[in-house]
C-alpha positions in Angstrom: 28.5 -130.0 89.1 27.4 -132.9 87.6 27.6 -134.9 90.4 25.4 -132.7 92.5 22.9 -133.0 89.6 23.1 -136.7 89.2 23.0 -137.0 93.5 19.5 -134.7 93.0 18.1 -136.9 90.3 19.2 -140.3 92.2 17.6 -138.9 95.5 14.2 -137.6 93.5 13.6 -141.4 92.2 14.1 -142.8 95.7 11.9 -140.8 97.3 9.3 -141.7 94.2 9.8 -145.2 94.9 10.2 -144.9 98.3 6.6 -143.2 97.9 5.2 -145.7 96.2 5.9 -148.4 97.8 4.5 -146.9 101.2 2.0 -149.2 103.0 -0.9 -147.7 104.9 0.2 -149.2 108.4 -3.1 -151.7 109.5 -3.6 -150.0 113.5 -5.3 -146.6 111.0 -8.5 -148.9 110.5 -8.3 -149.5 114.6 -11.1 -147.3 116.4 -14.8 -146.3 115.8 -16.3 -144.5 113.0 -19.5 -142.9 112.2 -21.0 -142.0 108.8 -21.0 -138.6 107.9 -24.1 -137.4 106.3 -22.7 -133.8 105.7 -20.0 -135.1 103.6 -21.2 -137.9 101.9 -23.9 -136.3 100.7 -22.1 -133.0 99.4 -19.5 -135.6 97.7 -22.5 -137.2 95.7 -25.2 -134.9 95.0 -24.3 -133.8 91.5 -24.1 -138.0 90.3 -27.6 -138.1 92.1 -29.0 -135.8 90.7 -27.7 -136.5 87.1 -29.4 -139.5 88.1 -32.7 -138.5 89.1 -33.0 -136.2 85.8 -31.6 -138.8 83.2 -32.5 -142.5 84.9 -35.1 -142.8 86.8 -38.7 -143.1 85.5 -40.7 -141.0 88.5 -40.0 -138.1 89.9 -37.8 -137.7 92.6 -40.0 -135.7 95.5 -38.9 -133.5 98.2 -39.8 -136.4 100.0 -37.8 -139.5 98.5 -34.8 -137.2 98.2 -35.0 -136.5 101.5 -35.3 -140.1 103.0 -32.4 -141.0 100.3 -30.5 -138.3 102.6 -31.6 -139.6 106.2 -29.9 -143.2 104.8 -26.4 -141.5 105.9 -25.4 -140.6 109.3 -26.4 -143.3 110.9 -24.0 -146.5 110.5 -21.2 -147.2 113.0 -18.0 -149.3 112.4 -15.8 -150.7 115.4 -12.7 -152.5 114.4 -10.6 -153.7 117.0 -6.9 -155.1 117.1 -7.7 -158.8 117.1 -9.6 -159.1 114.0 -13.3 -158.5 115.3 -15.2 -155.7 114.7 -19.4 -154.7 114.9 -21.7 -152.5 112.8 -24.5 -150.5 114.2 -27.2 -148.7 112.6 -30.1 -147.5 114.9 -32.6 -147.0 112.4 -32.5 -150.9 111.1 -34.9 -153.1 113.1 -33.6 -154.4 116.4 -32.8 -157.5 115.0 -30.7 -155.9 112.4 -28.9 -153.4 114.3 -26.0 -154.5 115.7 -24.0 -157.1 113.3 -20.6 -158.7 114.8 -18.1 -160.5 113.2 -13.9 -161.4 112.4 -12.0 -159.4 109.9 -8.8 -159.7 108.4 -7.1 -157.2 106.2 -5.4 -158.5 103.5 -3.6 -155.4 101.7 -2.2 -152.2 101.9 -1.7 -149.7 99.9 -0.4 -145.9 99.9 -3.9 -144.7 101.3 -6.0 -147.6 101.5 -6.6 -150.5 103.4 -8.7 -154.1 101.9 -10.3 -156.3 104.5 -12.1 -159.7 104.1 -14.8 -161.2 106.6 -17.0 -163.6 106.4 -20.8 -162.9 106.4 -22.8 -166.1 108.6 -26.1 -165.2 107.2 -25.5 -165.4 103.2 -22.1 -167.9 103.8 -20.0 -166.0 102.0 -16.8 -163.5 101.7 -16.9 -159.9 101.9 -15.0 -157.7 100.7 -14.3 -154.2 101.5 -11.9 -151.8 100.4 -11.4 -148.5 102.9 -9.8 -145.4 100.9 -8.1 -142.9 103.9 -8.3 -139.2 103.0 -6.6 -138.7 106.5 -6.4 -140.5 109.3 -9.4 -139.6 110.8 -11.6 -139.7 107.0 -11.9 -142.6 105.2 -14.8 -143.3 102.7 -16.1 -146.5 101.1 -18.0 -147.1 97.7 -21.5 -147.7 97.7 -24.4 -147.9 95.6 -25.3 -149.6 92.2 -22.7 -148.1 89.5 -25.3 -149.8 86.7 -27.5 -146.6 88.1 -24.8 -144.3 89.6 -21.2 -143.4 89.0 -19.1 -145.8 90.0 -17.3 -143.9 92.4 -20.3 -143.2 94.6 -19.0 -142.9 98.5 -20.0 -142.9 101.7 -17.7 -141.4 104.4 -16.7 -141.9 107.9 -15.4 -140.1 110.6 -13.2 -141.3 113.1 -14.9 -141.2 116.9 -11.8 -142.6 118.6 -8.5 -140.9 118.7 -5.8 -142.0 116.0 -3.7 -144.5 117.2 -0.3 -143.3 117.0 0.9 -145.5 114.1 -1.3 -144.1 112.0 1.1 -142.1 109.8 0.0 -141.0 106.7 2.6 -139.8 103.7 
């Protein structure tokens, strides 16, 4: 009896570890993604509006919250398997619109992925860390957490179907 008890607890703390030491396999970033308004904005509304009550000096309109809204929706990510990927956003200014560049992801974790690229036009490293809800959801932070929460997101959808190494625990 006490073995069977002692071979339950020994399996239980392998599977934790096992569990935790589970990397998010790199090919789940792989694909295109679109914001999604819808979610982002039903994830954030109660911090924004804490916000608008307690922070800010004017009054938020109808208006203003509305064009705070239409910000979402918009952006598209490509990431492909040799390290390049674009952004797209069709209401920036043509110039603007389309941004290319290399990427290189530098850990993994259980449910999240951190990449690093290299922005020409301010010569420096960015960083960005993308948290998986599932393999086709993954959300990012944004905003400034001196005027918002610090866990503030924005989140994508995935437009291109899951590459089949994209396992999640």
């Amino acid at each position: 009896m006490h073995k069977f008890f002692l071979t339950l607890l020994l399996l239980s703390i392998s599977v934790s570890f096992a569990d935790t030491n589970f990397r998010l396999p790199e090919q789940c970033i792989y694909g295109s993604w679109k914001s999604d308004k819808e979610k982002t904005v039903e994830y954030n509304l109660p911090a924004w509006q804490w916000a608008w009550e307690h922070v800010f000096e004017y009054e938020i309109t109808p208006e203003r919250r509305q064009a705070i809204f239409n910000i979402f929706g918009d952006m598209e990510w490509t990431f492909n398997p040799d390290g390049t990927g674009h952004s797209y956003m069709s209401s920036n200014p043509p110039e603007w619109q389309r941004k290319s560049g290399k990427y290189k992801i530098i850990q993994s974790g259980k449910n999240f992925l951190l990449t690093r690229s290299y922005d020409e036009e301010k010569q420096e490293y960015r960083f960005m860390t993308y948290f998986f809800e599932n393999p086709n959801l993954l959300w990012v932070r944004i905003g400034n957490p001196k005027l918002f929460s610090r866990n503030n997101r924005e989140y994508f959808r995935r437009m291109t179907p899951t590459p089949k190494e994209c396992v999640m625990p």
